[in-house]
N, C-alpha and C positions, 0 to 999 in steps of 0.2 A: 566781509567782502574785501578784495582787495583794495588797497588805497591808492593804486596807480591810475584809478578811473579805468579798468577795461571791463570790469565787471568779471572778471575771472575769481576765482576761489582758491587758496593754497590748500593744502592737506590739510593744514590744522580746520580751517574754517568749515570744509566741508564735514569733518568731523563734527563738529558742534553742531553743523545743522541736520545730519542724516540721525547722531547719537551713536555712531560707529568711533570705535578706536581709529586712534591714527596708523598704532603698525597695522590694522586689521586693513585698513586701506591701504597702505604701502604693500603688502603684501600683495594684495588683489591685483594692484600697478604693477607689482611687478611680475605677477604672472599674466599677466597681457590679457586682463577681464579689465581693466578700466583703466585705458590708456588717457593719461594727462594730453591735454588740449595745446601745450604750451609747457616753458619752463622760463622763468624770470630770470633776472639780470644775475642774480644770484644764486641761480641755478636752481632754485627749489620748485616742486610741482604745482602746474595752477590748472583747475578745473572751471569747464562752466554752467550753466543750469543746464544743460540735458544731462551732464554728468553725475547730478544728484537723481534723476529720473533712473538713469543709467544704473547707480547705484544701489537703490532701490529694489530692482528689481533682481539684482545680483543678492540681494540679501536675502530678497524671498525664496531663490531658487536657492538657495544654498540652507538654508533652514528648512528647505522641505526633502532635502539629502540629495540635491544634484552634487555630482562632483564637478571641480573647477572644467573639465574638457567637454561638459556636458553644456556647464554655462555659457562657453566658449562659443560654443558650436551656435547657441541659441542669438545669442547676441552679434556674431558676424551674419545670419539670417539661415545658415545653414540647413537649422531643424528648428520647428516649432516650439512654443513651448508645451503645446498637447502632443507631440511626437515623444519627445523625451519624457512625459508623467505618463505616457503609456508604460513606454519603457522603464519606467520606476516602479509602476504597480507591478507590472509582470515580477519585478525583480522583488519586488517587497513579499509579495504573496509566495515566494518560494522560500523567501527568509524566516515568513512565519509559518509555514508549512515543517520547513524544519528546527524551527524551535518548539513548534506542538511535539514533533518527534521527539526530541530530547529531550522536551519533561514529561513526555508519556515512558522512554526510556528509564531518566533517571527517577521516578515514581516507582518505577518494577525495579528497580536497583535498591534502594528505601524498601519498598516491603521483602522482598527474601533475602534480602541481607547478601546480596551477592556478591563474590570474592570479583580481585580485579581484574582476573582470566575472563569471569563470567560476561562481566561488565562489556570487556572487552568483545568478546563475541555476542553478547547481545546490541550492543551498537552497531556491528558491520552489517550482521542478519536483519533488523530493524532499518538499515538504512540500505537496502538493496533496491538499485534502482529498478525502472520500468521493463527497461532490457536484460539484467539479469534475472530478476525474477520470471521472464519467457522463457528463457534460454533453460533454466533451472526446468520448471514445468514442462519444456518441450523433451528436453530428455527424460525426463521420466515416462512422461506419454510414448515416447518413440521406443523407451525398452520396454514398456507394458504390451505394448501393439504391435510390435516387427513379427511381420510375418504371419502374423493369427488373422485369416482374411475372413472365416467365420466366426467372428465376433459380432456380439448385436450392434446392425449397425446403430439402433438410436445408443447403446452402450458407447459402442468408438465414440462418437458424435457429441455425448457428451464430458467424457474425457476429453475430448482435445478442446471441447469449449470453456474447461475447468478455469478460472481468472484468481488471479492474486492478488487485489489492489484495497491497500492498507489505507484507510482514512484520511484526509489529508489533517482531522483533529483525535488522532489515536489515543484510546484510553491504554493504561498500563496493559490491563487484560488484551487489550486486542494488539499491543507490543508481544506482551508475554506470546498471544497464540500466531503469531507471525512468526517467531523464531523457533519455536516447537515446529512449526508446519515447514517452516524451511529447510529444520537438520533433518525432518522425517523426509523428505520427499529426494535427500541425495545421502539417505540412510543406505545401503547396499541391502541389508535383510526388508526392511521394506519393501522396498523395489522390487524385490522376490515374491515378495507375498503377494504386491498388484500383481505379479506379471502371473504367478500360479494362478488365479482369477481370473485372467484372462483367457490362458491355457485351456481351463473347464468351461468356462462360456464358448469358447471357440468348438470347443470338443461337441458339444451338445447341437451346433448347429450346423449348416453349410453356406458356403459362399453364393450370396446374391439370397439368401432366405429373407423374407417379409421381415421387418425391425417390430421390436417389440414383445419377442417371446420372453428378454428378461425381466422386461414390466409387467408383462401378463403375470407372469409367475409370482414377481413381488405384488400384486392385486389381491390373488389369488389368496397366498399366504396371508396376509392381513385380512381379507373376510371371511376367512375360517378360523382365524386363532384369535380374533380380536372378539367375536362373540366370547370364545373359549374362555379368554382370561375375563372378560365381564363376567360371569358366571364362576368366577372362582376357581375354574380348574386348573391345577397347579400341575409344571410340565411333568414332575417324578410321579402323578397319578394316573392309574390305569384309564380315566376319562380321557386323558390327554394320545391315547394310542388310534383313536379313529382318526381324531385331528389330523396327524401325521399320516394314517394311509391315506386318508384326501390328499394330501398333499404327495406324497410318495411313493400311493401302491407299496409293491411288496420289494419293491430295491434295497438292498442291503442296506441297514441304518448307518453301519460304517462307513461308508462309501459317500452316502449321501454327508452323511458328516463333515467329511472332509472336504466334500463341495460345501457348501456350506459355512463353515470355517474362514476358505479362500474368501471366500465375497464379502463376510458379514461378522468377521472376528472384530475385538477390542481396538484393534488398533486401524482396520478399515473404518469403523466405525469412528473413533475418534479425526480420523483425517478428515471426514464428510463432516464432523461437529467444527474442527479448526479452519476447515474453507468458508462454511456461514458463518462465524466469529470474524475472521478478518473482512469477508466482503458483507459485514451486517445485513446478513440473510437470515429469513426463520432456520431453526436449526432440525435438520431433516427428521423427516417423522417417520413413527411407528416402530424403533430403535428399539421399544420393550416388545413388540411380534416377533421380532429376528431372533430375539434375547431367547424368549421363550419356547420357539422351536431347537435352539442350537441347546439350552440346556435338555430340551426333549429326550434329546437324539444320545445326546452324553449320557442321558440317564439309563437309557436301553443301550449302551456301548462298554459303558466302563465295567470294566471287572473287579 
């Protein structure tokens, strides 16, 4: 304590007693977080015991990552100290949010050994915000569906409620299938193949019909081909041809094929596998029924 009897503190003293450096206090003074009480004859800074209080408490907020205008704000009365550690969590959990990102990133970078193009476009696709990845999805939906007004509507209805939203603790694989799902979905030939899909489902029905013919149908199809394959019957056999006219009567197997195809090829297929993979959904079912009718249909087609 000072020896002039005021009971004030120079810098040095209040260092010895908080266990703070002196430039760490000098500094804090002179960023106007713990303004000296006084200055002695000799000019140098003298504190008083609310200023080791004072200090104190500048030291915890600052070891728990407030920045100095945070502290600032706290200590003239302006904001709480629960207002601003709101405000840090919020901030912290987006910090951690994208450092899960970037070791689930760099994890898929480590296993396929990706060049640093790769690298490169798997971080921007991987890191697509909330709003892009709608905007992304909405045009796809809007070139699948412009204008096709006999489309099912539980079809429509569930395309347009299609969601993108990547883990906030993303494993590599659901890195990897987030950026497969994102070049596919502003793929040009893609986007061909939903919209032909559409085109035939549109075809098949008319505007304002009851929703649901193309769930009936996919029903339909799994509890005639799902006995089928329990029983062993494999599509290229002649067992397998009643199956199909339950299912298709006497309509040209080409034709059907080609509908068919639209709706429930490899690569629709795999879209609907990389939407449960990012939004860790069970992964749609019955994918070996569809299998098995579409090779049916090839096997009575191909020449």
């Amino acid at each position: 304590m000072n020896d002039d009897g005021t009971g004030l503190l120079t810098i040095g003293e209040l260092a010895r007693a908080t266990g703070l450096t002196v430039r760490t206090i000098r500094y804090w003074s002179d960023e106007g977080v713990l303004t000296p009480v006084t200055r002695s004859a000799g000019g140098y800074r003298l504190y008083d015991a609310p200023s080791v209080a004072r200090l104190e408490l500048i030291r915890t907020l600052r070891e728990l990552g407030l920045g100095l205008d945070d502290v600032r704000q706290v200590l003239a009365g302006e904001r709480t100290v629960a207002q601003v550690a709101a405000t840090h969590v919020a901030a912290l959990d987006a910090q951690i949010r994208s450092l899960k990102v970037t070791r689930a990133v760099l994890s898929s970078v480590a296993r396929h050994d990706s060049t640093a193009r790769e690298t490169t476009l798997m971080n921007r696709l991987a890191r697509l915000s909330a709003a892009e990845r709608q905007r992304i999805m909405a045009e796809f939906v809007a070139e699948a569906l412009q204008g096709l007004d006999a489309v099912d509507p539980e079809v429509r209805e569930r395309l347009r409620a299609t969601t993108v939203d990547l883990a906030a603790d993303p494993t590599p694989e659901e890195v990897d299938a987030r950026v497969e799902l994102a070049e596919m979905l502003q793929d040009p030939e893609f986007r061909a193949q939903m919209r032909r899909a559409m085109e035939l489902n549109s075809a098949d029905g008319a505007p304002g019909e009851a929703r649901g013919r193309s769930l009936w149908f996919a029903k339909r199809l799994v509890d005639l081909v799902a006995p089928a394959r329990t029983r062993g019957i494999t599509p290229e056999s002649p067992e397998a041809e009643p199956v199909l006219h339950d299912l298709f009567g006497d309509a040209p197997r080409a034709d059907v094929l080609e509908r068919m195809l639209a709706g429930f090829n490899d690569r629709v297929a795999r879209y609907r596998e990389l939407i449960a993979l990012v939004n860790r959904a069970p992964a749609p079912p019955h994918a070996e029924d569809f299998a098995w009718v579409v090779a049916a249909l090839r096997a009575r087609t191909d020449s």
